[in-house]
mmCIF file of the N, C-alpha and C atoms, coordinates in Angstrom:
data_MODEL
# 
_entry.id   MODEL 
# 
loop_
_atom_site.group_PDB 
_atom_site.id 
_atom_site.type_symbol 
_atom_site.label_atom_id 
_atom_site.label_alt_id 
_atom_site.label_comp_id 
_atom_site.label_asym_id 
_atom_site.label_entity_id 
_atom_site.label_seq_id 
_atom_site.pdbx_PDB_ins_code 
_atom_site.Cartn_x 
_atom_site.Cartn_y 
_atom_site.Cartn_z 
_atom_site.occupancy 
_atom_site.B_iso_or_equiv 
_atom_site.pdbx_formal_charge 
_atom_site.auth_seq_id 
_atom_site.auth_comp_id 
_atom_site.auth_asym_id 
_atom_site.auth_atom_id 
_atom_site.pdbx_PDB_model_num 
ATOM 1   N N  . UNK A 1 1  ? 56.475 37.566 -63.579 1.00 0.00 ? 1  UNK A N  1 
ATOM 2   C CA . UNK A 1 1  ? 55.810 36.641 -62.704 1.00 0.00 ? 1  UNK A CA 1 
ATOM 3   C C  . UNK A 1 1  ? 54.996 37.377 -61.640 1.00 0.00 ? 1  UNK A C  1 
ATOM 4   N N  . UNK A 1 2  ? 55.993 38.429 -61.466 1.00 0.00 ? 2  UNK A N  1 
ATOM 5   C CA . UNK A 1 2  ? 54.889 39.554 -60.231 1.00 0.00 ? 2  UNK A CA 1 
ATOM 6   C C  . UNK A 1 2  ? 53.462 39.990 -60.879 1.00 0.00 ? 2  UNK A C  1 
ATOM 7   N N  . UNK A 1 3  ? 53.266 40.366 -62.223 1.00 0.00 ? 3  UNK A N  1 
ATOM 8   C CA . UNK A 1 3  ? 52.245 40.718 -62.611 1.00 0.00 ? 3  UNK A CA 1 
ATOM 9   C C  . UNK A 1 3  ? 51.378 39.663 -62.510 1.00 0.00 ? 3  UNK A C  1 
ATOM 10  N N  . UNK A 1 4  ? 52.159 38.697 -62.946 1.00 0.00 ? 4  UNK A N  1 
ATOM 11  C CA . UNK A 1 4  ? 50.497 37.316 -63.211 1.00 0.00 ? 4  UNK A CA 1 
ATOM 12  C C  . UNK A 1 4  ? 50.473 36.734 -61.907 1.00 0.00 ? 4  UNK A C  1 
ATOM 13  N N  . UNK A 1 5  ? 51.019 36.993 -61.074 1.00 0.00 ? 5  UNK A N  1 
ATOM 14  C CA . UNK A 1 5  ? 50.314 37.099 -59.470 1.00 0.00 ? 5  UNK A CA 1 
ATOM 15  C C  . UNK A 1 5  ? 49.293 38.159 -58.970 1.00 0.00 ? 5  UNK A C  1 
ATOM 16  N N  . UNK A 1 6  ? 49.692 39.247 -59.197 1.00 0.00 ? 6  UNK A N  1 
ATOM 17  C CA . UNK A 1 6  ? 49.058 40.060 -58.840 1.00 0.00 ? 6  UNK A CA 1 
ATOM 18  C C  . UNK A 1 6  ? 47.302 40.286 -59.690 1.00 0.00 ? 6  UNK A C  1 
ATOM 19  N N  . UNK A 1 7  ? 46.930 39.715 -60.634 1.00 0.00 ? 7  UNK A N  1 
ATOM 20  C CA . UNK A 1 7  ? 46.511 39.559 -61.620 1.00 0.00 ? 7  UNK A CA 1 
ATOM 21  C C  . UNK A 1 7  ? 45.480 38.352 -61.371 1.00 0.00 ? 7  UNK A C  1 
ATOM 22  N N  . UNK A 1 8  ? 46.203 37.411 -60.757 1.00 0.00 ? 8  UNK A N  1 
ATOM 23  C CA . UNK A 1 8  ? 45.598 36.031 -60.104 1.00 0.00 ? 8  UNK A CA 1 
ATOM 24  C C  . UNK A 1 8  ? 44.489 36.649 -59.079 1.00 0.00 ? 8  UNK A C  1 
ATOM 25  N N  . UNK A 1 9  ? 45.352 37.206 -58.123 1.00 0.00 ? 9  UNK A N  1 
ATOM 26  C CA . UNK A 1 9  ? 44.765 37.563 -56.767 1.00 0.00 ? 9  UNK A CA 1 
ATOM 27  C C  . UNK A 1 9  ? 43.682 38.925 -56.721 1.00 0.00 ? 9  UNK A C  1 
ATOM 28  N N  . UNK A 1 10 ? 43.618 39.704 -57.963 1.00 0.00 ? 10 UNK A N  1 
ATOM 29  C CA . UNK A 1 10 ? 42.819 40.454 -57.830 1.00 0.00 ? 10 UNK A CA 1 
ATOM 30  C C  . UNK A 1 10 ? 41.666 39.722 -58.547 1.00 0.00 ? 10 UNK A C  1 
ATOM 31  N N  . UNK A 1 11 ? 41.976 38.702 -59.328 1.00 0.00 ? 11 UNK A N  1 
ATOM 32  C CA . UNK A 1 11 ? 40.417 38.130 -59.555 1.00 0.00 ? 11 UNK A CA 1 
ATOM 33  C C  . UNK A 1 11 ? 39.853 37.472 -58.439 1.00 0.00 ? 11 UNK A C  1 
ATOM 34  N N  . UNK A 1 12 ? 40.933 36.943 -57.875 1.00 0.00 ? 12 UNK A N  1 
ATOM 35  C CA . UNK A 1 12 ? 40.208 36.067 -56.960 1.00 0.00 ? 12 UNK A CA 1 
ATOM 36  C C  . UNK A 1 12 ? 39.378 36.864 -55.871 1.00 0.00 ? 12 UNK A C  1 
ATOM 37  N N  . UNK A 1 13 ? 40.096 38.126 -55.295 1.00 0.00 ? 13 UNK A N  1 
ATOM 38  C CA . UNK A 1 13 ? 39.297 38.722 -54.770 1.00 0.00 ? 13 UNK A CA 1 
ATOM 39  C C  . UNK A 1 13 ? 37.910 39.300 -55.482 1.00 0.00 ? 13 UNK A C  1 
ATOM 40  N N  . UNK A 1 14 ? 38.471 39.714 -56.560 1.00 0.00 ? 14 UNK A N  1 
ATOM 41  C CA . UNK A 1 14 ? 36.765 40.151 -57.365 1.00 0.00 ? 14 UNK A CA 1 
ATOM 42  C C  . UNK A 1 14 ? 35.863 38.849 -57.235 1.00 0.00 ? 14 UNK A C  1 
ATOM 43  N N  . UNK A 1 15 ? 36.645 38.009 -57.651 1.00 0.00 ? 15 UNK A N  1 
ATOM 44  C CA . UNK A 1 15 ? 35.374 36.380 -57.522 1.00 0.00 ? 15 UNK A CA 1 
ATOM 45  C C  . UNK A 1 15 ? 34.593 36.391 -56.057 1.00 0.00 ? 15 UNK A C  1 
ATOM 46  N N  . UNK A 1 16 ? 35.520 36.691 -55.353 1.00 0.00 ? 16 UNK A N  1 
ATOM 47  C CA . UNK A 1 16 ? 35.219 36.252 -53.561 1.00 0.00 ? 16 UNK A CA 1 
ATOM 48  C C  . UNK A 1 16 ? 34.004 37.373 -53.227 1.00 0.00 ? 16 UNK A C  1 
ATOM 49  N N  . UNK A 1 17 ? 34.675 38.818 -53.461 1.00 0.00 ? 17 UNK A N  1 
ATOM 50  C CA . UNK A 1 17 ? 33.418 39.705 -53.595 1.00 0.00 ? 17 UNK A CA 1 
ATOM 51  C C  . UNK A 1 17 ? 32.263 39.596 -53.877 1.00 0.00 ? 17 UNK A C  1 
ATOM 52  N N  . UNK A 1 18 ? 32.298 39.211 -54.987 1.00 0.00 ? 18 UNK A N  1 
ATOM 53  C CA . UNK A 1 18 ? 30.678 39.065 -56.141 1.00 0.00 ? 18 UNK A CA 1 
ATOM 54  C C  . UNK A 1 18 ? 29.917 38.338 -55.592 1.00 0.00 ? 18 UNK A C  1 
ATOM 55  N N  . UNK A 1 19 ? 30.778 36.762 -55.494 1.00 0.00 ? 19 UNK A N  1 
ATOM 56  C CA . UNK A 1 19 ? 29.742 35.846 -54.818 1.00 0.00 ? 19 UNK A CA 1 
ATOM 57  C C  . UNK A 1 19 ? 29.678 36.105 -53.259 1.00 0.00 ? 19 UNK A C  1 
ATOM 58  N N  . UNK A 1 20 ? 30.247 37.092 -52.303 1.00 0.00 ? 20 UNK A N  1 
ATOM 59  C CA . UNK A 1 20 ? 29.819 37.582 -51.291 1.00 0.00 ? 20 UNK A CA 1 
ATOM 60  C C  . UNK A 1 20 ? 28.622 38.408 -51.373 1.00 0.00 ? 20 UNK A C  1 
ATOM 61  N N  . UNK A 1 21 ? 28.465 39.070 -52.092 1.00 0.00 ? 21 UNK A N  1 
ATOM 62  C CA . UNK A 1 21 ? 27.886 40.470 -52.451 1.00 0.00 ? 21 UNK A CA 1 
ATOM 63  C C  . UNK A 1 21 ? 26.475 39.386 -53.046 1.00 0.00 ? 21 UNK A C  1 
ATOM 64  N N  . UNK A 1 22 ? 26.090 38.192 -53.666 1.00 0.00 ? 22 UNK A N  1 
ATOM 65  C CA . UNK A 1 22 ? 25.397 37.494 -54.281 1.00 0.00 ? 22 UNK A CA 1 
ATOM 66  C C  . UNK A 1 22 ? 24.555 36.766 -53.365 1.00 0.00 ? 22 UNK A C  1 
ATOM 67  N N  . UNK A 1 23 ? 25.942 36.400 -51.978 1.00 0.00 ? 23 UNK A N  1 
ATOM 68  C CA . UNK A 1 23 ? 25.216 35.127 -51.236 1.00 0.00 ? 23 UNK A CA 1 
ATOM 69  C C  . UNK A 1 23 ? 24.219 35.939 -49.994 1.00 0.00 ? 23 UNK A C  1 
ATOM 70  N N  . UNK A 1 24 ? 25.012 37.412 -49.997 1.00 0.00 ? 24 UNK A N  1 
ATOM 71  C CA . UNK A 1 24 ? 24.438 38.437 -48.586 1.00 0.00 ? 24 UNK A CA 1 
ATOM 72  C C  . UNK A 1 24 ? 22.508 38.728 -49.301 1.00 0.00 ? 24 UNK A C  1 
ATOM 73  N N  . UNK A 1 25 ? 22.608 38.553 -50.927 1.00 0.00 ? 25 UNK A N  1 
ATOM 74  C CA . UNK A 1 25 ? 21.566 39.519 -51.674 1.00 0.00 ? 25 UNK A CA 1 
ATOM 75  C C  . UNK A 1 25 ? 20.415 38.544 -51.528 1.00 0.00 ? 25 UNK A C  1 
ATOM 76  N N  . UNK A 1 26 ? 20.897 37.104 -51.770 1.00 0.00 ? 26 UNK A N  1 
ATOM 77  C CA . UNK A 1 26 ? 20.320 35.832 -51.264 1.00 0.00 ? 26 UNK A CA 1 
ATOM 78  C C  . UNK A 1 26 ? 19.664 35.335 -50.283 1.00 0.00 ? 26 UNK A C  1 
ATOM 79  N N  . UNK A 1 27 ? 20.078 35.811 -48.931 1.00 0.00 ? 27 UNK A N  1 
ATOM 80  C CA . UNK A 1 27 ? 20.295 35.597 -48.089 1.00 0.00 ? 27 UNK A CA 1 
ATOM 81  C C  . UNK A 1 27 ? 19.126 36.905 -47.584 1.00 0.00 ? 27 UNK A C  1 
ATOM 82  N N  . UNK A 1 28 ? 19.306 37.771 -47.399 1.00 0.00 ? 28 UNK A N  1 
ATOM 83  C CA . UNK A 1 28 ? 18.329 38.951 -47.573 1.00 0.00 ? 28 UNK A CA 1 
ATOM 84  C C  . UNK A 1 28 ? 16.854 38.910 -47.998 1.00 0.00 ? 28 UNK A C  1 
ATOM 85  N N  . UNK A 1 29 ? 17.052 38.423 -49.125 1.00 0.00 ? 29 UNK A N  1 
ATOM 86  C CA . UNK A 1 29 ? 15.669 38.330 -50.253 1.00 0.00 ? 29 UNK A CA 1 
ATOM 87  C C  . UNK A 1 29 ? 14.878 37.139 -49.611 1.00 0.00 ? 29 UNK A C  1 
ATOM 88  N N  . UNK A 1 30 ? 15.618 36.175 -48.500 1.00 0.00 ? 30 UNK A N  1 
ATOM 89  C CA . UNK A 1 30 ? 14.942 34.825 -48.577 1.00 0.00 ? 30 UNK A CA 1 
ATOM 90  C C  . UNK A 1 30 ? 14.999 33.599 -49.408 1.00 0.00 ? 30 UNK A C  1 
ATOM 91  N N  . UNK A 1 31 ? 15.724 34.109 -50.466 1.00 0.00 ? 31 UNK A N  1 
ATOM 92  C CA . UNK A 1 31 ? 16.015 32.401 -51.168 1.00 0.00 ? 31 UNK A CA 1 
ATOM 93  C C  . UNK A 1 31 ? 16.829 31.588 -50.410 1.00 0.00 ? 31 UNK A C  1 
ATOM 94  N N  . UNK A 1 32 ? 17.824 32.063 -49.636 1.00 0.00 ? 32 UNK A N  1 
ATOM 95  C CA . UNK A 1 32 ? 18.675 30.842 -49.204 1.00 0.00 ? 32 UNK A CA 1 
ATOM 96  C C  . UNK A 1 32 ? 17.815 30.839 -47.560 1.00 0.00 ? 32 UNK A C  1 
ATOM 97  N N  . UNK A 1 33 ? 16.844 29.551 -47.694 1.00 0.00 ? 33 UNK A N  1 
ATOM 98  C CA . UNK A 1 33 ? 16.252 29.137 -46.580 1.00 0.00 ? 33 UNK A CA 1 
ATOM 99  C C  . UNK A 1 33 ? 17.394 28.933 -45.449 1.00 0.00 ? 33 UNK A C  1 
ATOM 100 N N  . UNK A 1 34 ? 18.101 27.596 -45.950 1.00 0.00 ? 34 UNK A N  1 
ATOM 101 C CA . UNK A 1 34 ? 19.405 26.980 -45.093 1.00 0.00 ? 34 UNK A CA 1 
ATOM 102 C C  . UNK A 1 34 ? 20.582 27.134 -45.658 1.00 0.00 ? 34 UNK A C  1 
ATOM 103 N N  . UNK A 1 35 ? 21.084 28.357 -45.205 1.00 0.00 ? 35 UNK A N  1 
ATOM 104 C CA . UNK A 1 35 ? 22.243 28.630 -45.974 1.00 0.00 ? 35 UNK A CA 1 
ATOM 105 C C  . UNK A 1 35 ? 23.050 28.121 -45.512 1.00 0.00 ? 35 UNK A C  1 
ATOM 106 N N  . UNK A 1 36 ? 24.295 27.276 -46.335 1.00 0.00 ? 36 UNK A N  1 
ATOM 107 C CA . UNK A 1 36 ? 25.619 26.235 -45.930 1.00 0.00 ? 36 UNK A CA 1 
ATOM 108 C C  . UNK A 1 36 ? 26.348 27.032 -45.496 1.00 0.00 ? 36 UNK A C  1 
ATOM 109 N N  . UNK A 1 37 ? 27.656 26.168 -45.414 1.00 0.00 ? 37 UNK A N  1 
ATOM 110 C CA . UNK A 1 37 ? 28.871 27.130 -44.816 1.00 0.00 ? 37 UNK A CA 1 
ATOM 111 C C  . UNK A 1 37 ? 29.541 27.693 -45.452 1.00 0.00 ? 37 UNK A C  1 
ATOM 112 N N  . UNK A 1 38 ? 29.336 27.745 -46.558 1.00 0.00 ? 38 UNK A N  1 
ATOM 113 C CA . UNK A 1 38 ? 30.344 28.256 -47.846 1.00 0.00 ? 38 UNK A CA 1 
ATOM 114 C C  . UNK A 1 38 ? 29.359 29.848 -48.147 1.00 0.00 ? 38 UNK A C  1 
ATOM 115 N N  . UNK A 1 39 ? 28.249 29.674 -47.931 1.00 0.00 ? 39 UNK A N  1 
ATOM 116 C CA . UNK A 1 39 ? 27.540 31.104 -47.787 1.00 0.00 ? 39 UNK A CA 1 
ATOM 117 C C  . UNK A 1 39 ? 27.253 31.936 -46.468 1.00 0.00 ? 39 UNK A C  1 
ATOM 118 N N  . UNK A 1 40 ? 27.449 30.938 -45.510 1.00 0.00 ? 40 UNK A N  1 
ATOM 119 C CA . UNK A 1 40 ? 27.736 31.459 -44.177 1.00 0.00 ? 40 UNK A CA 1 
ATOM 120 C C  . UNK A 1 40 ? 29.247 32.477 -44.383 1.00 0.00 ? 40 UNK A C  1 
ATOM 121 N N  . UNK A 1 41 ? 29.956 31.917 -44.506 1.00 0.00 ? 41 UNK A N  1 
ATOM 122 C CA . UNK A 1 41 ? 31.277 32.594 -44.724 1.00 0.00 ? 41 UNK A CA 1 
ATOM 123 C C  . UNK A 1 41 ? 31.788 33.380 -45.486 1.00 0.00 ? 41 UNK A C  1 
ATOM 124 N N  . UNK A 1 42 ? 30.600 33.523 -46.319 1.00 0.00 ? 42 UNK A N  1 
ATOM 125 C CA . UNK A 1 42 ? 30.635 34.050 -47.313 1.00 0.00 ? 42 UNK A CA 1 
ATOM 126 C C  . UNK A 1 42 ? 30.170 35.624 -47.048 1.00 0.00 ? 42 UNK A C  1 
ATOM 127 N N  . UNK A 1 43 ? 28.862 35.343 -46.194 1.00 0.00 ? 43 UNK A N  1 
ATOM 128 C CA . UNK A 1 43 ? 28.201 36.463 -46.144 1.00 0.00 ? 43 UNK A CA 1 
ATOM 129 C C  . UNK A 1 43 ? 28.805 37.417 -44.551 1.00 0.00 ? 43 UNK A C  1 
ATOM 130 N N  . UNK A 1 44 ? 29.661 36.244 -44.059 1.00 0.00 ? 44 UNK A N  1 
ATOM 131 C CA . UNK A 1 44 ? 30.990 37.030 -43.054 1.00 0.00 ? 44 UNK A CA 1 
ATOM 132 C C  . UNK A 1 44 ? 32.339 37.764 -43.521 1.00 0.00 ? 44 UNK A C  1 
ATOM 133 N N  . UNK A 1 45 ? 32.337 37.176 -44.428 1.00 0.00 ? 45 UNK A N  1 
ATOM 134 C CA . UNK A 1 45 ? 33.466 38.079 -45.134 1.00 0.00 ? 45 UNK A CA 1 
ATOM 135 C C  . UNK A 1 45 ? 33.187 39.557 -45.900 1.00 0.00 ? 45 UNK A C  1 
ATOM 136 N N  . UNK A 1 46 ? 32.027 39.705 -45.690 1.00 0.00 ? 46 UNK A N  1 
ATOM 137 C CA . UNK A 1 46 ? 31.565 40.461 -46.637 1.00 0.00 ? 46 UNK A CA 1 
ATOM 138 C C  . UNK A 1 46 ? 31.678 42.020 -46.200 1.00 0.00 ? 46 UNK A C  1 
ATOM 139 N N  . UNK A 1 47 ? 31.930 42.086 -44.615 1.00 0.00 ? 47 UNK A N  1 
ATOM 140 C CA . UNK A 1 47 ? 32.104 43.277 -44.313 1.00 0.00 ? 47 UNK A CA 1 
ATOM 141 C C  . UNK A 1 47 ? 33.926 43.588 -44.568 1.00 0.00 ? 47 UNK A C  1 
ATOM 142 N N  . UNK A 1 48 ? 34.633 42.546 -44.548 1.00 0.00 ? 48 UNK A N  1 
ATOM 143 C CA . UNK A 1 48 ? 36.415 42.704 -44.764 1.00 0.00 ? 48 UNK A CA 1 
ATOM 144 C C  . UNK A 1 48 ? 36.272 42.592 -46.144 1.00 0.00 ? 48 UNK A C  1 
ATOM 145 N N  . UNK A 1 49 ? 36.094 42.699 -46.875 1.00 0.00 ? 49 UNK A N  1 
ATOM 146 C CA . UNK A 1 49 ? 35.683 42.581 -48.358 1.00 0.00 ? 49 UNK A CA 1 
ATOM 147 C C  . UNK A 1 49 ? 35.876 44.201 -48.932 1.00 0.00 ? 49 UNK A C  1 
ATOM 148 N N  . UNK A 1 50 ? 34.884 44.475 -48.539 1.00 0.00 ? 50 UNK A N  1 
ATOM 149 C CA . UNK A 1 50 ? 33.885 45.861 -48.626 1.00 0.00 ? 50 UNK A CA 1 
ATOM 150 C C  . UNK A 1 50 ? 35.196 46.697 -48.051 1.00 0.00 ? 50 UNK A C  1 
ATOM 151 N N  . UNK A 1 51 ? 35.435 46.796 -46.963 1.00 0.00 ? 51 UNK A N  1 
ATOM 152 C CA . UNK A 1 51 ? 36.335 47.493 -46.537 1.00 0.00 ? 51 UNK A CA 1 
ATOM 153 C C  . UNK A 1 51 ? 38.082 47.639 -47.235 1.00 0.00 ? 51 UNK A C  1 
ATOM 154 N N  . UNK A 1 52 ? 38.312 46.393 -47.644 1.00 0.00 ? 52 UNK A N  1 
ATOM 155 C CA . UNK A 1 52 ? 39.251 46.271 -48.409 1.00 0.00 ? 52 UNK A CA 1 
ATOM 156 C C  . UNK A 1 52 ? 39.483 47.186 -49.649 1.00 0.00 ? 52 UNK A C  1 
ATOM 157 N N  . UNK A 1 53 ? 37.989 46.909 -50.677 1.00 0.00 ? 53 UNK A N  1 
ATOM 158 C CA . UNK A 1 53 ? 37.627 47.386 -51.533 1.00 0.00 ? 53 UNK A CA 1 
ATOM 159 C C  . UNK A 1 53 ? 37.233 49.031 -51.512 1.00 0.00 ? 53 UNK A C  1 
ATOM 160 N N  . UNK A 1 54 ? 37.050 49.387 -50.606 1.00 0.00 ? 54 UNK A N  1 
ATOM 161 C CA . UNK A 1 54 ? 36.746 50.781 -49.641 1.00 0.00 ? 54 UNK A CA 1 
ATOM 162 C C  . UNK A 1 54 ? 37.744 51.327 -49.983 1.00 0.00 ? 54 UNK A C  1 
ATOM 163 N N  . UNK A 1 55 ? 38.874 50.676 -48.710 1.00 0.00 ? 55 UNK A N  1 
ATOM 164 C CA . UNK A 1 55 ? 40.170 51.432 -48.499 1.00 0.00 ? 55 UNK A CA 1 
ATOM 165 C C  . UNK A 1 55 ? 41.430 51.434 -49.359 1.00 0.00 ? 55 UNK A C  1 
ATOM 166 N N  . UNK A 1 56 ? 41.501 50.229 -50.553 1.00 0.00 ? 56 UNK A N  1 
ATOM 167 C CA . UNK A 1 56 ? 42.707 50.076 -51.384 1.00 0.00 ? 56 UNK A CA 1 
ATOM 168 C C  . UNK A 1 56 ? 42.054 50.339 -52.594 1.00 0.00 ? 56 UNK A C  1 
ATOM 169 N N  . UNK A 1 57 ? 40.985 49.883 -52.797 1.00 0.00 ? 57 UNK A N  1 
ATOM 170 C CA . UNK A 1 57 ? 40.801 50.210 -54.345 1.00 0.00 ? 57 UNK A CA 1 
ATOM 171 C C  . UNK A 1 57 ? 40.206 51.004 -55.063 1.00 0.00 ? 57 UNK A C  1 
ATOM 172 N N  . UNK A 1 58 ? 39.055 51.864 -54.365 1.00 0.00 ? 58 UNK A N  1 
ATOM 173 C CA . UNK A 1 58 ? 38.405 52.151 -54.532 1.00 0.00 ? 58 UNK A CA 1 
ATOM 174 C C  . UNK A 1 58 ? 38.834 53.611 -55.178 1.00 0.00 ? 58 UNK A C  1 
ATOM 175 N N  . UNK A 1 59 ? 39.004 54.719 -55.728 1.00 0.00 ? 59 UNK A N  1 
ATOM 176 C CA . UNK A 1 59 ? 39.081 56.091 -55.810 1.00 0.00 ? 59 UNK A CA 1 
ATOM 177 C C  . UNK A 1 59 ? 38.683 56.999 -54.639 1.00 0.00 ? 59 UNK A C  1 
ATOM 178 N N  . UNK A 1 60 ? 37.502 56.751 -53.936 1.00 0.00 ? 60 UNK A N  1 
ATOM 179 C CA . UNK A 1 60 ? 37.082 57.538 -53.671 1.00 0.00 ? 60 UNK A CA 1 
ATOM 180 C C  . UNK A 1 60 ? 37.150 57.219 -51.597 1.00 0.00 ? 60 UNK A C  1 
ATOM 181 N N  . UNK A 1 61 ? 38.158 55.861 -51.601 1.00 0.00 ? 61 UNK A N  1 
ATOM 182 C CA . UNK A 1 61 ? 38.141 56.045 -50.336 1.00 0.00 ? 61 UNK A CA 1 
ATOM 183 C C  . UNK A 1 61 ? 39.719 55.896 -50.062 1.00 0.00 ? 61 UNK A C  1 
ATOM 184 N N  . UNK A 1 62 ? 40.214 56.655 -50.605 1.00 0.00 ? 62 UNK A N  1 
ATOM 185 C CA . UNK A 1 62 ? 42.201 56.691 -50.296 1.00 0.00 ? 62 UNK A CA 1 
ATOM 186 C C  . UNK A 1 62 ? 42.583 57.979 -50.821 1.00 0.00 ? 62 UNK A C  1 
ATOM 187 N N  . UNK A 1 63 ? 43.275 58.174 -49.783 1.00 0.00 ? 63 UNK A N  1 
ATOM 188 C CA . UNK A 1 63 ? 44.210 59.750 -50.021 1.00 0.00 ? 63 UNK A CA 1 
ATOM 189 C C  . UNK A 1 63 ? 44.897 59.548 -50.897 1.00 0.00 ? 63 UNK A C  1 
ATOM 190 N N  . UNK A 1 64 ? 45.111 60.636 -52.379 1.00 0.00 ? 64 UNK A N  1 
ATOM 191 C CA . UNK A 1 64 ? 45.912 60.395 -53.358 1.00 0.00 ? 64 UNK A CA 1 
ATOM 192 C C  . UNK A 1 64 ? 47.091 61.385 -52.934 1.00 0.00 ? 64 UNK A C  1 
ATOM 193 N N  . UNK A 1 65 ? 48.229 61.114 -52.562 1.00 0.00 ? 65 UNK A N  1 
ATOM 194 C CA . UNK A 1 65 ? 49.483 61.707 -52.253 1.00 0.00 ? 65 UNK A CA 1 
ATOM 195 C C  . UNK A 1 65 ? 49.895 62.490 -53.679 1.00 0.00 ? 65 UNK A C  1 
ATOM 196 N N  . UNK A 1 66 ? 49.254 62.027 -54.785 1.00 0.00 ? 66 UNK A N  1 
ATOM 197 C CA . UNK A 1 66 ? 50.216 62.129 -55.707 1.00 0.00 ? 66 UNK A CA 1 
ATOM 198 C C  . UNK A 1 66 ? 49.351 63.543 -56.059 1.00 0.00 ? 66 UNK A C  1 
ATOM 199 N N  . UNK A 1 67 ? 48.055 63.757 -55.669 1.00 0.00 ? 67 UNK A N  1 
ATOM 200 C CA . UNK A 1 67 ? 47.188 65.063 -56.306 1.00 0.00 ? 67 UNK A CA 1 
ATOM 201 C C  . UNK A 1 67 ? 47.619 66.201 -56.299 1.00 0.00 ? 67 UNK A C  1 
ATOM 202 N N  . UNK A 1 68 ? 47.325 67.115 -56.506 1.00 0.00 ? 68 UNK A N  1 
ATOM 203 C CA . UNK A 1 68 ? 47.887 68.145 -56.283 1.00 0.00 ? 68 UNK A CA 1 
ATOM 204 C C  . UNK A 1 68 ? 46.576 69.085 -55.663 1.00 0.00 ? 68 UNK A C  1 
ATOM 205 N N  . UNK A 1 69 ? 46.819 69.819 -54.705 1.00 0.00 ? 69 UNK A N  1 
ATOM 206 C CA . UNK A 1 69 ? 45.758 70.412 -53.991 1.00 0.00 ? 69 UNK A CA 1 
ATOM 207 C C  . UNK A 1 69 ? 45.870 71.681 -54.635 1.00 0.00 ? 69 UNK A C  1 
ATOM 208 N N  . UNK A 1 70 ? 44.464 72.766 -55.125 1.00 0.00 ? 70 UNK A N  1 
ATOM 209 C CA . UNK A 1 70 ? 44.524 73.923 -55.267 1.00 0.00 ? 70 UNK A CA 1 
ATOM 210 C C  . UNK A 1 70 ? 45.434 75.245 -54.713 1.00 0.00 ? 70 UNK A C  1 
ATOM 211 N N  . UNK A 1 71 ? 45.623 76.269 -55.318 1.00 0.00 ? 71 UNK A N  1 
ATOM 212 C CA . UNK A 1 71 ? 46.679 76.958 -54.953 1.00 0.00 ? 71 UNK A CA 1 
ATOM 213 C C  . UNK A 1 71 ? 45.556 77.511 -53.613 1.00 0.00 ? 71 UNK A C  1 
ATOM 214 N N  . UNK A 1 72 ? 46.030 78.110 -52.684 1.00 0.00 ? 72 UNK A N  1 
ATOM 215 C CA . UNK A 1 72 ? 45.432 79.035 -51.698 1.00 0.00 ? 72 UNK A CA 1 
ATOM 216 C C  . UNK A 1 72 ? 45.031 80.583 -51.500 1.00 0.00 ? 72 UNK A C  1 
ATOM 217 N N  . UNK A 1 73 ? 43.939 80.903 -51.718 1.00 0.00 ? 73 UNK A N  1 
ATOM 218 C CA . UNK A 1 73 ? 43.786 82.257 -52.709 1.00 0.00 ? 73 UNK A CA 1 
ATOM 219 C C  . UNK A 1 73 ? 45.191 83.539 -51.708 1.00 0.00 ? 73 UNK A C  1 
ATOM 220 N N  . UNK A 1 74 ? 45.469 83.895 -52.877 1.00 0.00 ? 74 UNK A N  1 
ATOM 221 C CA . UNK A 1 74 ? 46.147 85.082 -52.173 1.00 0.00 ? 74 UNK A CA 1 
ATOM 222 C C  . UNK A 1 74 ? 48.023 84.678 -52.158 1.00 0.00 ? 74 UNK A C  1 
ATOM 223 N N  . UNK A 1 75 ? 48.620 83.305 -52.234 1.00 0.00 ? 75 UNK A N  1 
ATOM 224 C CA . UNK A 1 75 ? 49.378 82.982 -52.870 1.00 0.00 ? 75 UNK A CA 1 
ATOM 225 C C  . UNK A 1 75 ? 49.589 82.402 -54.546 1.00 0.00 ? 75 UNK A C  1 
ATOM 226 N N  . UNK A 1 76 ? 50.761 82.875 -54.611 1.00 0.00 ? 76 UNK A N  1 
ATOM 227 C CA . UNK A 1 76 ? 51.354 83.020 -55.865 1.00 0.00 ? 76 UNK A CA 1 
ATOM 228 C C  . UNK A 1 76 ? 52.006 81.801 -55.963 1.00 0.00 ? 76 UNK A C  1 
ATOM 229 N N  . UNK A 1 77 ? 52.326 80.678 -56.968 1.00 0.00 ? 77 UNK A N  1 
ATOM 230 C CA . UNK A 1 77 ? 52.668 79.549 -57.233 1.00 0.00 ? 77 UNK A CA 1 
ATOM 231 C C  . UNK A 1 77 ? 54.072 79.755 -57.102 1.00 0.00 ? 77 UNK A C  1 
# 
């Protein structure tokens, strides 16, 4: 049951993303003249989004504890 939660909620965040990431591109370009509140909020979430996606999911923005760092020249393993 933990998996198909966890499973739920990462789409939903991917959903929430995309169409953040869609309504900001929108919004930018000039198509959305009068943008509602559902793209208002949309395009506010978009920096906690990003950052989320930054700091938990991303590879390249989280310390991997588990890596193993190069030996240090001049020691022996």
């Amino acid at each position: 049951m933990k998996r198909i939660a966890l499973l739920a909620a990462g789409f939903a965040y991917m959903v929430l993303l995309i169409e953040a990431i869609r309504a900001a591109v929108a919004w930018w370009s000039g198509e959305l003249a009068q943008p509602d509140w559902a793209d208002i909020a949309l395009i506010a979430l978009l920096p906690v989004l990003a950052w989320i996606w930054w700091r938990h999911i991303s590879p390249f923005g989280r310390e991997c504890p588990k890596c193993a760092l190069p030996p240090e020249p001049g020691k022996n393993p």
